[in-house]
C-alpha positions as CSV (number, residue, x, y, z in Angstrom):
1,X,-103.2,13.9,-30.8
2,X,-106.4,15.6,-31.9
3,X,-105.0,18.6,-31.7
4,X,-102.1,17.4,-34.3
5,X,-105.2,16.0,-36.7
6,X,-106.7,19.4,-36.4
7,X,-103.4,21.4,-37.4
8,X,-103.2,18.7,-40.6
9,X,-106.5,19.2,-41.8
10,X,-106.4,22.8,-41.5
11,X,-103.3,22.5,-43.3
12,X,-104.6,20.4,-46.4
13,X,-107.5,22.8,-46.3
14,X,-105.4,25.5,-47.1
15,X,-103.1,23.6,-49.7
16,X,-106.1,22.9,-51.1
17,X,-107.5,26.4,-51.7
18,X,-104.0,27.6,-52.9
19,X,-104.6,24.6,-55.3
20,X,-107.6,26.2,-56.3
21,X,-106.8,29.8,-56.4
22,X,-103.7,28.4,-58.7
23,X,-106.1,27.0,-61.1
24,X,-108.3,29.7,-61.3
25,X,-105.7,32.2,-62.0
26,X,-104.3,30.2,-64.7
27,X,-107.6,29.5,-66.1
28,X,-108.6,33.7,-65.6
29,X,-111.5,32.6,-63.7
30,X,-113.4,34.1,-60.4
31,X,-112.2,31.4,-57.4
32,X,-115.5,30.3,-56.8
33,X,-115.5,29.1,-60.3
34,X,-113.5,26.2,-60.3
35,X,-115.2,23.1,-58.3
36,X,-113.4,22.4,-55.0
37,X,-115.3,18.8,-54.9
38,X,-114.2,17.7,-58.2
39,X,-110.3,19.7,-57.6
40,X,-110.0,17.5,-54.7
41,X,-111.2,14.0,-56.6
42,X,-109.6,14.4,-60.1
43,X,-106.5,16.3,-59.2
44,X,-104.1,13.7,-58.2
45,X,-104.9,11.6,-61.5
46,X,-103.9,14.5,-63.2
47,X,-100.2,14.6,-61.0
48,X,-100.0,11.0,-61.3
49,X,-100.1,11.3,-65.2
50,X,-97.9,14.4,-65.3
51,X,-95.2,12.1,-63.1
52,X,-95.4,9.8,-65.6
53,X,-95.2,11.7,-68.7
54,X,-93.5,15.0,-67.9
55,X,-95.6,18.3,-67.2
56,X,-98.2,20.4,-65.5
57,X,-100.7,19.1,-63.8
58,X,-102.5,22.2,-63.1
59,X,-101.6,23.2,-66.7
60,X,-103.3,19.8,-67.7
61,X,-106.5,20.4,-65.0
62,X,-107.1,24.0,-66.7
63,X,-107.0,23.0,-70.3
64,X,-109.6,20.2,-69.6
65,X,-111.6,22.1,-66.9
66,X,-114.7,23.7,-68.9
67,X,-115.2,20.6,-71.2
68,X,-115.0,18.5,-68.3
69,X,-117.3,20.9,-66.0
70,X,-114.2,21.2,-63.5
71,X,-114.3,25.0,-64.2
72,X,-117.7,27.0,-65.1
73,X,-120.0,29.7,-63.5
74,X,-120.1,30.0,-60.1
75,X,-123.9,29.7,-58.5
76,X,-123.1,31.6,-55.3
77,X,-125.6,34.8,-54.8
78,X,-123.4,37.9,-55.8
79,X,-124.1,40.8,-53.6
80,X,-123.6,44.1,-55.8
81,X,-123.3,47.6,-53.9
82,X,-122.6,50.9,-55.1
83,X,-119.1,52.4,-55.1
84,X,-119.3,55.3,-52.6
85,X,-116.7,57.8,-53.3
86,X,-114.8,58.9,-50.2
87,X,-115.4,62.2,-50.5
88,X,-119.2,61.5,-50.1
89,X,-118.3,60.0,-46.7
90,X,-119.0,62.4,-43.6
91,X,-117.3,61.7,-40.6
92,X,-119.6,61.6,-37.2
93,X,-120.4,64.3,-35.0
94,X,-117.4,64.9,-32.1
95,X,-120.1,64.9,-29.4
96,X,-121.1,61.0,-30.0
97,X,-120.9,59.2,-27.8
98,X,-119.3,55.6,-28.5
99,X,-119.7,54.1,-26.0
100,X,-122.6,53.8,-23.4
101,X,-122.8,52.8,-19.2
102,X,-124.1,49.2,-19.5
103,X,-127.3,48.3,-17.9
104,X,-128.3,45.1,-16.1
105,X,-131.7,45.6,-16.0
106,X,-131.7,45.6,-12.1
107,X,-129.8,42.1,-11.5
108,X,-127.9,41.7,-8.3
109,X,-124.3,41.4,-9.3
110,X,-122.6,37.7,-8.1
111,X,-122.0,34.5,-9.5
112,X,-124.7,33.1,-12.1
113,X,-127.3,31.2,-10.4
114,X,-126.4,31.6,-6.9
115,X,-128.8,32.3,-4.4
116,X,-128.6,34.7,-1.7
């Protein structure tokens, strides 16, 4: 039974960010620019007026989304790196060594907390 409820909400999650991704393609808009929190609440007012009158409720979410503050600049911190071209990469020396003997730093090998 959990196991069911945890497939279904991994399921809506992913609905929902197709939702989202939807929106923000139509609106020509970074992702992370179009509020998940107020997707999820106002959404389905928008579908329930688009079943009654005819149309688009994505269409109708993305025409009202920056007046209503559904869509608008994203606050998350932006990292920006430098393009490195791949020429400038240099591939490593043949003699490295990847990988090393482990140590244990002088343990006694056995079970975890047994005592001898």
């Amino acid at each position: 039974m959990v196991l069911t409820q945890v497939w279904a909400v991994l399921l809506v999650a992913q609905l929902l960010q197709a939702l989202r991704g939807e929106v923000a393609a139509r609106a020509e808009v970074d992702v992370f620019d179009v509020s998940l929190p107020l997707l999820v609440r106002h959404l389905p007012r928008y579908a329930r007026h688009a079943a009654q009158h005819g149309g688009d409720p994505i269409a109708a979410f993305v025409a009202d989304g920056r007046r209503l503050g559904f869509i608008r600049p994203s606050r998350r911190l932006t990292i920006l790196v430098p393009a490195v071209p791949p020429a400038a990469w240099i591939p490593p020396p043949a003699d490295l060594v990847l990988v090393r003997t482990p140590r244990y730093a002088n343990r006694k090998p056995g079970p975890r907390g047994a005592t001898a």
